[in-house]
C-alpha positions, 0 to 999 in steps of 0.5 A: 942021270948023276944027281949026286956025283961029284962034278970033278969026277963026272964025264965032260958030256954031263951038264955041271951048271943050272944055266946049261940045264936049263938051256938045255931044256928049254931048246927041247921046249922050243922045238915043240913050240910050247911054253917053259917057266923056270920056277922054285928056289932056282927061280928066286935065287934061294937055291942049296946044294942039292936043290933041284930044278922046278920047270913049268911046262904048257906044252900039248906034246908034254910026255915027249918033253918029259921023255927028252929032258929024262934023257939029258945028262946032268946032275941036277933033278929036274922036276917038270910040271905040265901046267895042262894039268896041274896049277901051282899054287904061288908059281906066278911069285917068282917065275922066269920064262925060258922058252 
């Protein structure tokens, strides 16, 4: 992952934009039929630079999820939260589904 490489000098392959992150997530959310909310300061347009990408995800195959998203080029974190497990508190405030 190139979380902080200039986006001039990274490889074209490497995803430069949140919409295409969280696209790009999102497909990998559908083909295993679960469940995906894009939350935090990406959610509520209060997003910096540098700010990572907080997705939620319901998903009863959430650790191959979490292996395919550690594998997209980008140069966003991503953060995941596997809602099976854990509730985060104020998610429900500004949250967008996206799969």
């Amino acid at each position: 992952m190139y979380e902080y490489c200039d986006i001039a000098m990274c490889p074209a392959s490497v995803l430069t934009t949140v919409d295409e992150t969280v696209a790009a997530v999102a497909a990998i959310c559908r083909d295993h039929q679960s469940e995906a909310w894009l939350f935090g300061s990406q959610a509520r347009h209060e997003a910096h630079a540098g700010s990572d990408i907080d997705i939620a995800v319901r998903s009863d195959d959430f650790d191959a999820i979490e292996e395919l998203v550690d594998e997209i080029d980008t140069v966003f974190l991503i953060d995941l939260v596997d809602l099976n497990v854990t509730h985060k508190k104020g998610l429900e405030d500004a949250w967008i589904s996206i799969a």
